[in-house]
C-alpha positions in Angstrom: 4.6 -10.8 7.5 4.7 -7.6 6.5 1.3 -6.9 5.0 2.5 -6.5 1.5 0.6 -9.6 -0.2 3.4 -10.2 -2.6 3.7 -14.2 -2.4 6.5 -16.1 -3.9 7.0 -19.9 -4.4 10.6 -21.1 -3.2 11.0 -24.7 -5.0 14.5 -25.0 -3.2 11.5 -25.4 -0.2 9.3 -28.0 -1.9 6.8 -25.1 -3.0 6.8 -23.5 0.0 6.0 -19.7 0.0 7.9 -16.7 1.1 7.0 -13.0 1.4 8.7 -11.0 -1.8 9.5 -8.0 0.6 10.7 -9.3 3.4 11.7 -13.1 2.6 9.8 -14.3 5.5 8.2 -18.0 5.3 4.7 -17.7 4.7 2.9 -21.3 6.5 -0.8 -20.7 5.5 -1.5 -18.7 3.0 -4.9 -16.7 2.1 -6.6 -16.6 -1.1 -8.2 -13.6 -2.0 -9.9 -12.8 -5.3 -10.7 -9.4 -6.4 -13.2 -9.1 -9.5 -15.4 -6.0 -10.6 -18.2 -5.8 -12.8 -18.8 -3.0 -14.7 -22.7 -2.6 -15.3 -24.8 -0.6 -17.6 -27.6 1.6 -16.0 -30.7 2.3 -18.4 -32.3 4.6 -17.3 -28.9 6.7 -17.1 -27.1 5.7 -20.6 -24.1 8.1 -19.6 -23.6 6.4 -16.5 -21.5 2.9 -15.8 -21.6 1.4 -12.3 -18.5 -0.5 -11.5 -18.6 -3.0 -8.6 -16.4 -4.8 -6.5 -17.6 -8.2 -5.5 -17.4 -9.4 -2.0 -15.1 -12.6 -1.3 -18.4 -14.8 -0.9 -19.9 -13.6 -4.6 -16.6 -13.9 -5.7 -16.9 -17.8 -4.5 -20.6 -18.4 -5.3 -20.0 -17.0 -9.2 -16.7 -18.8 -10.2 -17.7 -22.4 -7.8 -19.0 -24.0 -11.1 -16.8 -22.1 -13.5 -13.2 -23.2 -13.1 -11.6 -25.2 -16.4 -9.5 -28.7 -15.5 -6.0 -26.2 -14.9 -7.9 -24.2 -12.1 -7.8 -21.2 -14.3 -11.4 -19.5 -15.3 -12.7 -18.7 -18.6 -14.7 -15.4 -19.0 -17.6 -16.7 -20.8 -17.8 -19.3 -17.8 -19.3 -16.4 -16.0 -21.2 -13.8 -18.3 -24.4 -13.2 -17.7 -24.7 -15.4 -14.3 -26.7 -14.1 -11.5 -24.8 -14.0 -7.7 -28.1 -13.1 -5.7 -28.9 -10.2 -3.8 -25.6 -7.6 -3.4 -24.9 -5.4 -0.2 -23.1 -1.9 -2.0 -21.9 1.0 -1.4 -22.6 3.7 -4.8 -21.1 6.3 -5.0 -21.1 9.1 -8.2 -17.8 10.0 -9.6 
């Protein structure tokens, strides 16, 4: 595939799915979630830290969260703790 990560769903092939770009037939595709939390820092009230959770907190937060359609609720997931995070801050 070419790298794009633009997934389409061919019914004419029972569901199968198919690269958008290049058409080509896609046998197991990954999953990936991207979420970010933006967070409010105290001690600096002109500052917000946004950041990007890691596939596995991304799992661990939403594992008890998802409604009966597989689709997730917000309030499912404010104010829930995901342990101990490994970051990278930077000051922009």
């Amino acid at each position: 595939m070419c790298g794009n990560g633009r997934l389409e769903q061919r019914p004419e092939d029972r569901g199968a799915f198919s690269c958008g770009d290049c058409s080509r037939v896609v046998t197991s595709p990954v999953l990936k979630r991207h979420l970010q939390v933006f967070l409010d820092c105290r001690s600096r009230p002109q500052c917000r830290v946004k950041v990007k959770l890691l596939q596995r907190s991304i799992s661990s937060l939403l594992r008890f969260a998802a409604g009966e359609d597989g689709s997730y609720e917000v309030k499912s997931v404010l104010g829930k703790e995901v342990g101990l995070l490994n970051c990278f801050v930077q000051s922009v």
